[in-house]
C-alpha positions as CSV (number, residue, x, y, z in Angstrom):
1,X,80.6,75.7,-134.0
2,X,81.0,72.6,-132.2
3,X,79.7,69.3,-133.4
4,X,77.6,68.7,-130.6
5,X,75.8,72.2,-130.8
6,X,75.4,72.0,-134.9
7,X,73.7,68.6,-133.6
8,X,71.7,70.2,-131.2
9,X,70.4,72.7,-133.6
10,X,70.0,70.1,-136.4
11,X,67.6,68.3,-133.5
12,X,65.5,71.2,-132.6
13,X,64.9,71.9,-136.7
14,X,64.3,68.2,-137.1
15,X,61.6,67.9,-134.7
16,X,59.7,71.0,-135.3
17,X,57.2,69.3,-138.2
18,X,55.8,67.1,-135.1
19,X,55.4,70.0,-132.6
20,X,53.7,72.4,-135.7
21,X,51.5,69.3,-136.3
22,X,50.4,69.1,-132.5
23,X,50.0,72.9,-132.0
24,X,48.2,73.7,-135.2
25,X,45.7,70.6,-134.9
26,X,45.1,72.0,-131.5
27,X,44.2,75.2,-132.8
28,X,42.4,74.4,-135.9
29,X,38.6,74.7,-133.6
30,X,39.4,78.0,-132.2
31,X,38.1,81.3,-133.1
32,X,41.2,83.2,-135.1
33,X,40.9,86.4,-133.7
34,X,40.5,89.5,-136.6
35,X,43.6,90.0,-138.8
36,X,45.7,86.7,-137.6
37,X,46.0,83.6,-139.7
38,X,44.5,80.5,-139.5
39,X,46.6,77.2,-138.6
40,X,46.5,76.5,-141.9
41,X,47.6,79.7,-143.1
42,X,50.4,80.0,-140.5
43,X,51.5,76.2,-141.9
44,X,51.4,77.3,-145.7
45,X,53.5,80.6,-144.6
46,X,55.9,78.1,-143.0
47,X,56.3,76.2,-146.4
48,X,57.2,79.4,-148.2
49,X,59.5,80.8,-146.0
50,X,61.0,76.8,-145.9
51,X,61.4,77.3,-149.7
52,X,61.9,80.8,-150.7
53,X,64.0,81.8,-147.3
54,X,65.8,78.9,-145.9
55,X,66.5,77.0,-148.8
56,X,67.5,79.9,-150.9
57,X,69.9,81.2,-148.4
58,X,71.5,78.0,-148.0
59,X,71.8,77.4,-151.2
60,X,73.1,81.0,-151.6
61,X,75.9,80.1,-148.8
62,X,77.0,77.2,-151.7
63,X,76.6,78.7,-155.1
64,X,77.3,82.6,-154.4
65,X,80.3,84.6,-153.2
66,X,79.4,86.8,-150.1
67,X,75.7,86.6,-150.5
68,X,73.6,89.6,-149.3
69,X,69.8,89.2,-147.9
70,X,67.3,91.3,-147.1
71,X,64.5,91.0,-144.6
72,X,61.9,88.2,-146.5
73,X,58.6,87.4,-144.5
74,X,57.0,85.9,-147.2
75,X,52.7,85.1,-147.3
76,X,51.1,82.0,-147.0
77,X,52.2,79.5,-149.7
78,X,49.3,79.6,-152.8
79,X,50.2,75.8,-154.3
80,X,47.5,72.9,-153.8
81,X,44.3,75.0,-152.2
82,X,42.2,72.2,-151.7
83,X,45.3,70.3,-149.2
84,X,43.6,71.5,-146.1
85,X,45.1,71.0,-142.8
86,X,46.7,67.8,-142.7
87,X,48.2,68.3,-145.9
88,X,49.7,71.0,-145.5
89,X,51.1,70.1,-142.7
90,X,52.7,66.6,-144.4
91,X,54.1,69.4,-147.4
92,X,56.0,71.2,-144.2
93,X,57.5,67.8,-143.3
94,X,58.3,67.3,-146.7
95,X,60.1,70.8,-146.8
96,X,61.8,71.0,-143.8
97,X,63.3,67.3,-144.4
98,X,64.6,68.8,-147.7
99,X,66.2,71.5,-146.0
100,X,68.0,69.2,-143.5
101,X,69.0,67.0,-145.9
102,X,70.4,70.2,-147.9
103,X,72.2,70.8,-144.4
104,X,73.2,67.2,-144.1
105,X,75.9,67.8,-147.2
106,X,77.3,70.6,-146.2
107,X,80.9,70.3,-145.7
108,X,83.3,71.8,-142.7
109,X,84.0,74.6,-145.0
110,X,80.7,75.2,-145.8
111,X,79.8,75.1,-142.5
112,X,82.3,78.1,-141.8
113,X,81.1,80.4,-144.9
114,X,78.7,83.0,-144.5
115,X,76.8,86.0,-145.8
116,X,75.2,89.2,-144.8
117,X,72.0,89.7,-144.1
118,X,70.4,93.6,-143.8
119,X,69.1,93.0,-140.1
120,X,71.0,89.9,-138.3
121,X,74.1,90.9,-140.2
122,X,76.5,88.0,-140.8
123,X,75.0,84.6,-140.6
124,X,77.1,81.3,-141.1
125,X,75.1,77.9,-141.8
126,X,74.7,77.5,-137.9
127,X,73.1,81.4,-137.6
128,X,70.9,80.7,-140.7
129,X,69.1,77.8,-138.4
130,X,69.5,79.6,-135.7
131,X,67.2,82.1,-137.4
132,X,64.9,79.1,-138.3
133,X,64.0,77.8,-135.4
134,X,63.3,81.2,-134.0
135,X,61.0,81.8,-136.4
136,X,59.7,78.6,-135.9
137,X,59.2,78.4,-131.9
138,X,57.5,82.6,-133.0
139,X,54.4,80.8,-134.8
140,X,54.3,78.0,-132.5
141,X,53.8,80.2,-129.7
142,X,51.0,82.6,-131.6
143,X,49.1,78.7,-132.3
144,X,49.3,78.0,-128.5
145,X,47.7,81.4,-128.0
């Protein structure tokens, strides 16, 4: 991966807090048809995938020889009820800045290890955000709905 693309990605996870913030503030007035989640909800499910998804893998990437994953589409996260909306959404910032400064250290060997994962296969640092923002631009798009 070149510089200037592992910047590029590093832009487009760096920016997403403001664009959640936008789209689910937007949304918070409309009707949530049966069985979706609320903007909230969609914003706490985005803090524990941050935590127990993201930041576990690349931590596994670190700490663990040829680190296996399974698929992990965690619920919404349960911690601070009473947050509402806007705090919830400062708590994603909060995550995701983690994670890119967990990123941020990363050396040029680091950046070229990798694991396995059960449904994308191998994934390197650059594929794990990769999968990130995907799954980010997915809920952004079902708020715009």
């Amino acid at each position: 991966m070149t510089q200037a693309s592992s910047r590029a990605l590093l832009s487009a996870l760096g920016g997403f807090p403001e664009r959640l913030a936008v789209a689910a503030r937007s949304a918070a007035d409309r009707p949530v048809p049966d069985g979706e989640w609320t903007p909230e909800q969609v914003v706490r499910h985005l803090i524990a995938v941050e935590a127990g998804v993201h930041q576990a893998r690349l931590r596994d990437l670190a700490t663990v020889a040829d680190p296996r994953w399974d698929w992990a589409e965690p619920g919404p996260w349960p911690g601070e009820p009473d947050l509402g909306l806007d705090g919830v959404i400062g708590r994603f910032a909060a995550a995701r800045a983690t994670t890119l400064a967990t990123i941020d250290a990363i050396d040029e060997a680091g950046w070229a290890r990798s694991g396995e994962h059960a449904t994308f296969g191998p994934l390197d640092v650059g594929g794990l955000v990769r999968n990130a923002i995907d799954h980010d631009e997915e809920h952004l798009r079902g708020l715009r709905r």
